[in-house]
C-alpha positions in Angstrom: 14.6 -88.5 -82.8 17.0 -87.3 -85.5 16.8 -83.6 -87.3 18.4 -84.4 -90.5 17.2 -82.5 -93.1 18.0 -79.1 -94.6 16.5 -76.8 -92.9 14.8 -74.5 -95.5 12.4 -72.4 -93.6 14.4 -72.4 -90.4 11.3 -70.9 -87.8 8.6 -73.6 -89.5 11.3 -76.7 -89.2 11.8 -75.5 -85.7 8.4 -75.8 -84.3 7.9 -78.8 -86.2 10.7 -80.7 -84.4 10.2 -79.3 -81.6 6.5 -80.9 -81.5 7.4 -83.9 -83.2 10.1 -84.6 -80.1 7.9 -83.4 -77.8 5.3 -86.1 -78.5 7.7 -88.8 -77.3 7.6 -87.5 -73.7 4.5 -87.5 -71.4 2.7 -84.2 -70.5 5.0 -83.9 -67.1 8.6 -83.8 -69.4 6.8 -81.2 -71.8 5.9 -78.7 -69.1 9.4 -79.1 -67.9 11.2 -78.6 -70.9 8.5 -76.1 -71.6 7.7 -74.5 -74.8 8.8 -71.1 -75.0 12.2 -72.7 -74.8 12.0 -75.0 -78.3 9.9 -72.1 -80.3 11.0 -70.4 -82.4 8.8 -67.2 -82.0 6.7 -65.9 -85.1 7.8 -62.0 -84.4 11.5 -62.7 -85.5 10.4 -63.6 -89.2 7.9 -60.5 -89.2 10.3 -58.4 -88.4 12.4 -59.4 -90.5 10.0 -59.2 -93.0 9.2 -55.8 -92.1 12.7 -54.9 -92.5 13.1 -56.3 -96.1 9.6 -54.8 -97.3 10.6 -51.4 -95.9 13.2 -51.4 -98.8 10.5 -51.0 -101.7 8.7 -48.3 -100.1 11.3 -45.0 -100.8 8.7 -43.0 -101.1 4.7 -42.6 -100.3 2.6 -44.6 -102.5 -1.4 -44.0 -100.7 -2.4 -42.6 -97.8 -0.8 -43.4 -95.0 2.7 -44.8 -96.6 4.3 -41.5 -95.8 4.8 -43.2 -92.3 6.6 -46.0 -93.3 9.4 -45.3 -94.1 10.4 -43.7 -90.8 8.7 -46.9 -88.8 10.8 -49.5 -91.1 14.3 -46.7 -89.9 13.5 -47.2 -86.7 13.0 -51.3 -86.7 16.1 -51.4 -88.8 18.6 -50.6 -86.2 17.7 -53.4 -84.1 18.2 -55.6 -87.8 21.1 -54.0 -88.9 21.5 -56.6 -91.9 18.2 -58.5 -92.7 19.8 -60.0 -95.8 22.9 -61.3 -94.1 20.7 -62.6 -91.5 18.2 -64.7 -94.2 21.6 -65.8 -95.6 23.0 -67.3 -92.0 18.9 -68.4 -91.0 19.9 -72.4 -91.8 22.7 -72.1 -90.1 21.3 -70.5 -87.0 18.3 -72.9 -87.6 20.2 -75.9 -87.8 22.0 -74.9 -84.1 18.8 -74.5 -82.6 17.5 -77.1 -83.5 20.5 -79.2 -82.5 20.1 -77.8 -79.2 16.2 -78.7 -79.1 17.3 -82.1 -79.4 20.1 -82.7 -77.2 17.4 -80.7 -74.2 15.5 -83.5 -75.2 17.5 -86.2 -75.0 18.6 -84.9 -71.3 14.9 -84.6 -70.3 15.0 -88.3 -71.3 17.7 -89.4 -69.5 17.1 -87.6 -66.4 13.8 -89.6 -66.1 15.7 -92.7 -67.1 14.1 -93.2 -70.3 15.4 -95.4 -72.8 14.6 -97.5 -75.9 12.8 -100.2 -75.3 13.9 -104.1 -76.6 12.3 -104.0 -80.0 11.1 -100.7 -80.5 11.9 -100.0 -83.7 9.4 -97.0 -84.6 11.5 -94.4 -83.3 14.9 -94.5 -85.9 18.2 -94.4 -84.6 21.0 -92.1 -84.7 23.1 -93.0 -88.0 26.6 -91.2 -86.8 28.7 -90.6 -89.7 32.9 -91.5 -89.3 35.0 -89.6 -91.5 37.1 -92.8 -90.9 38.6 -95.6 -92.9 40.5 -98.5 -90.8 39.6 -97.4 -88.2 41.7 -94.3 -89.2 40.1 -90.3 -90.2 40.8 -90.2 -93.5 43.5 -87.9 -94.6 40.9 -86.2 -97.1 38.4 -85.3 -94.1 37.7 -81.9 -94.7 36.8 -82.1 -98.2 34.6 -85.2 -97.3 32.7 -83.1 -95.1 32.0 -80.4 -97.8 31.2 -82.9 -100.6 28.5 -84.3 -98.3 26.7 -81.3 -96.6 24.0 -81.7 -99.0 23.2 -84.5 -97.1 22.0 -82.8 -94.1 23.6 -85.2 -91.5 23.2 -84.4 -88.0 25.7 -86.8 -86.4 29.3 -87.0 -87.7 32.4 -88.1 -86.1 36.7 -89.4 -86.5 38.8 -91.4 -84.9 41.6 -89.5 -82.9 44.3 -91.2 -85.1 44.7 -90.5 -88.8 45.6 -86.7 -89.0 47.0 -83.9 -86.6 45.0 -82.7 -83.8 44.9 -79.3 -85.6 43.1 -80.9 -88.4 40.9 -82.1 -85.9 39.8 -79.2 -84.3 38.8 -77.6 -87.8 37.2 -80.4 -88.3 34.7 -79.7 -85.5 34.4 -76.5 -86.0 33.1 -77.5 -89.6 31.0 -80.1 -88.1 29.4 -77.6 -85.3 29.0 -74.4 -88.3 26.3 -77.0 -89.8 24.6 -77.9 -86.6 25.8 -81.5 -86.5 26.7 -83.2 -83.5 30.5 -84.3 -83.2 31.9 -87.2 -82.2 35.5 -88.2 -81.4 36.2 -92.0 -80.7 39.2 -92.9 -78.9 41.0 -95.6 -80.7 44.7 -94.8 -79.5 46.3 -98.7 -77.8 48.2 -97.3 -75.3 46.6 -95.8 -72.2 49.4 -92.8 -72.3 48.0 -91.9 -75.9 44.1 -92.7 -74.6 44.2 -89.7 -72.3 46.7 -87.8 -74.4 43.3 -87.6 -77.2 41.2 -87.4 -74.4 42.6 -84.1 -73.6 42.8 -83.0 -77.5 39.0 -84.1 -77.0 38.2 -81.4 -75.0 40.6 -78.8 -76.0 38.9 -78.8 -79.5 35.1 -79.0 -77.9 33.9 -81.7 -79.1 30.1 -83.2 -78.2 30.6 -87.0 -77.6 34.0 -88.6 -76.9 33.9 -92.2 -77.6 35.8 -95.2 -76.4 38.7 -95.9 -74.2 38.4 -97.8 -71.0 40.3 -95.3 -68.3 36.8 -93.9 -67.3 37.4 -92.6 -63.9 40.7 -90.6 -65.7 38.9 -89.6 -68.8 36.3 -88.3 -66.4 38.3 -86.1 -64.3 40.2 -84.9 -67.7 36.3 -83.6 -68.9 35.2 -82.4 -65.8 33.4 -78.8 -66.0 33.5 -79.2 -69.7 30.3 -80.2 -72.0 31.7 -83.4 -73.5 29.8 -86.2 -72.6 31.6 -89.4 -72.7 30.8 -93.1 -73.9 33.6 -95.4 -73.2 34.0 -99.0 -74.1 32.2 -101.7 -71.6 33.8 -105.5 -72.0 37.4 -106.3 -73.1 38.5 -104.1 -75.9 41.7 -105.2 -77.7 44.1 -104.7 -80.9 44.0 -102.2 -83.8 41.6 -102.4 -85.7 39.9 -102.8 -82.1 37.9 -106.0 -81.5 35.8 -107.0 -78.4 36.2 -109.7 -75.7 34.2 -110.3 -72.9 30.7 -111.9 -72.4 27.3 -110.1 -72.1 27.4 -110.4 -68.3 30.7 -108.3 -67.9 28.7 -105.9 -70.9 25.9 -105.1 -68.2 28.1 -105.2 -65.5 30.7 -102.0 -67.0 27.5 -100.4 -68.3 25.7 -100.2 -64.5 29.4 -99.1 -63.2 29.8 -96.5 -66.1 26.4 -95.1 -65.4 26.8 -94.3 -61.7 30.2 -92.8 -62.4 28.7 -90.1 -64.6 28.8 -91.5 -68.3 26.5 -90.6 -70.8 26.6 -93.9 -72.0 28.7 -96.5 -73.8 30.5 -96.9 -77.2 29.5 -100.6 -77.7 32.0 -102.9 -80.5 29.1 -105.2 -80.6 29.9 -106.4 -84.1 33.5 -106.9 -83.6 32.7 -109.5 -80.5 35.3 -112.4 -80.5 33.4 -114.3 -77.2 29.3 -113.6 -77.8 26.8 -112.9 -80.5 27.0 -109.4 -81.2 23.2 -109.1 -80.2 22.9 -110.5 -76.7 25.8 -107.9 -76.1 23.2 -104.8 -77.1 20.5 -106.5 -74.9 23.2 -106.9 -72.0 24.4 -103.1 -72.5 20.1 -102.2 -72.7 19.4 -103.3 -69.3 23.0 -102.2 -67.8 22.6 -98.7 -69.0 19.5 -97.3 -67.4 18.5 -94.4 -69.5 21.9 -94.2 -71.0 23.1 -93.5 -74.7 23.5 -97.2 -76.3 26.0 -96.7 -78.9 26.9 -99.4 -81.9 30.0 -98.6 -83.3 32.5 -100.5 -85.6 31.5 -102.9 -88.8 28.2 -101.9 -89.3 27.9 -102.8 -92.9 24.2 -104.0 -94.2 20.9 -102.4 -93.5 19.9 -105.9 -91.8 22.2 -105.4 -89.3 20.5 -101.8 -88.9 17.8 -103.3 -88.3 18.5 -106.0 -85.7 20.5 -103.2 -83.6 16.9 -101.1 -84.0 15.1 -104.1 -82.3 17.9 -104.8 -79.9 17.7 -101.6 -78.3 20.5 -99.9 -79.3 19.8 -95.5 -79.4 22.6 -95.0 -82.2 24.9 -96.5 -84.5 28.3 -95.5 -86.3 29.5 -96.6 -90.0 32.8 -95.3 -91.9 34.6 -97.9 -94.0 31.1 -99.5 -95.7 30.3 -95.9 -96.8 33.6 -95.0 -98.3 34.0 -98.5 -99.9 30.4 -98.7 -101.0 29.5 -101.7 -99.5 26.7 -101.0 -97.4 24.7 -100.3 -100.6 26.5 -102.0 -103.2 24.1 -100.6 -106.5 25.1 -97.1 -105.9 27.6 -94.9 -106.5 28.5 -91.5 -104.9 29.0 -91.3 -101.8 26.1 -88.8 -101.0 23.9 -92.2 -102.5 25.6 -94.4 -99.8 24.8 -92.3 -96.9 21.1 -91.8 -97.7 20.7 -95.6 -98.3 22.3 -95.8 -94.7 19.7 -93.5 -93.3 17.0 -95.0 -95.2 17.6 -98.0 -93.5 17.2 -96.7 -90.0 13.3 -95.3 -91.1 
């Protein structure tokens, strides 16, 4: 379940996601993420309200107004600045309802639910890469603000391409509009793998991807939030490709599992030894309630499609956005990225 739209009354959209998610989990999962916790309560915008009404009432206007003025005082000092909080309510809504989501997602995961083979009501995550070449562009930053409009909730880089300062800016941008961040690990050398998993968590960010030193990696993250999803099967070269057959896919997916990861980062297209398919169905039944993630040249909305049905919980796409291949009959690039998520509906 993905919250991607702008979020224009921020307590409404709330409630609304929050019921929307909570109708994929049975009665039990509800109670226990429980409601007062994904609410938004209908007080705050009254009061508000209150505090923005009190401003046209300087003086008594029928019987009875003469008190208001001293009630609205008094509810002002706990709202100090109504209109600088209407101005910051998206962003504020956008967090919380980032945060509705990922409760969500752990509820699911904790009761080892997952996507089922060929369920393809439920749309899947479209991450965003800021990348080209399996590279962040150099231009990131002003990527990001050319396409907020958007309303993406999942955006991501590669830890190559630019310095690790521009990185953690880069984060922060992403986090300030309540998207999801994802750094994915593309460095060859298994120095320069735990070197960026370190920048990972020094700069905060939500999902590291890729790399195959998973019991380091781990220890690097530990007590931090970052959940990790590293490659299963044979990753090699630059641009990376994939070896390995669907067996050893399931086989690193159970492993990853019980040693604490989220999930994996899956180069099902980039296979070089099995259809890129059977490897999502292998990583399915490996994972066990974990995040499936389909990452590198995803470039048609078939393909989309066949990862929905495979069973795969998200998917990545950077280079057919920026060269406008994935939808070929449009321009911008605020016109590629909604024919990406279109495709995912």
């Amino acid at each position: 379940m993905e919250a991607r739209r702008v979020f224009a009354t921020p307590a409404t959209q709330i409630k609304a996601i929050a019921v929307d998610a909570a109708g994929d989990l049975g009665a039990g999962e509800r109670a226990e993420v429980g409601e007062r916790d994904v609410v938004v309560r209908a007080n705050t915008l009254k009061r508000v309200q209150l505090a923005v009404d009190a401003r046209h009432h300087d003086r008594p206007r029928h019987a009875g107004d003469g008190e208001r003025p001293q009630l609205a005082g008094d509810d002002l000092i706990e709202l100090a600045d109504a209109d600088a909080e209407r101005h910051d309510a998206s962003y504020r809504a956008s967090d919380r309802a980032q945060a509705i989501v990922r409760s969500l997602d752990r509820a699911r995961r904790s009761r080892k639910i997952s996507r089922p083979v060929g369920d393809t009501v439920r749309g899947m995550d479209f991450v965003f890469m800021l990348t080209r070449s399996d590279q962040t562009v150099s231009d990131c930053l002003d990527v990001l603000d050319d396409i907020q409009a958007v309303g993406l909730r999942h955006i991501g880089f590669k830890d190559v391409g630019v310095p690790p300062e521009t990185l953690a800016e880069l984060t922060r941008r992403i986090k300030r509009l309540g998207a999801t961040s994802y750094m994915e690990v593309v460095s060859t050398s298994p120095e320069a793998c735990l070197r960026s998993a370190r920048v990972g968590r020094e700069i905060g960010v939500d999902r590291l991807l890729g790399g195959t030193q998973v019991e380091e990696v781990l220890e690097i993250l530990a007590g931090s939030a970052v959940e990790y999803l590293p490659f299963p099967g044979r990753p090699f070269d630059h641009p990376t490709k994939l070896g390995g057959a669907p067996e050893l896919v399931e086989e690193h997916c159970r492993r990853f599992r019980a040693l604490g990861c989220a999930g994996v980062d899956l180069l099902a297209y980039r296979a070089t030894e099995a259809d890129p398919l059977e490897l999502v169905r292998a990583a399915r039944r490996g994972l066990d309630g974990g995040i499936l993630l389909v990452a590198g040249s995803v470039a048609r909305p078939e393909q989309v499609r066949a990862l929905a049905a495979a069973g795969a919980d998200a998917f990545t796409v950077g280079s057919a956005v920026f060269d406008g291949s994935f939808s070929p009959h449009v321009g911008s690039l605020r016109s590629q990225l909604r024919a990406v998520l279109d495709a995912t509906l």
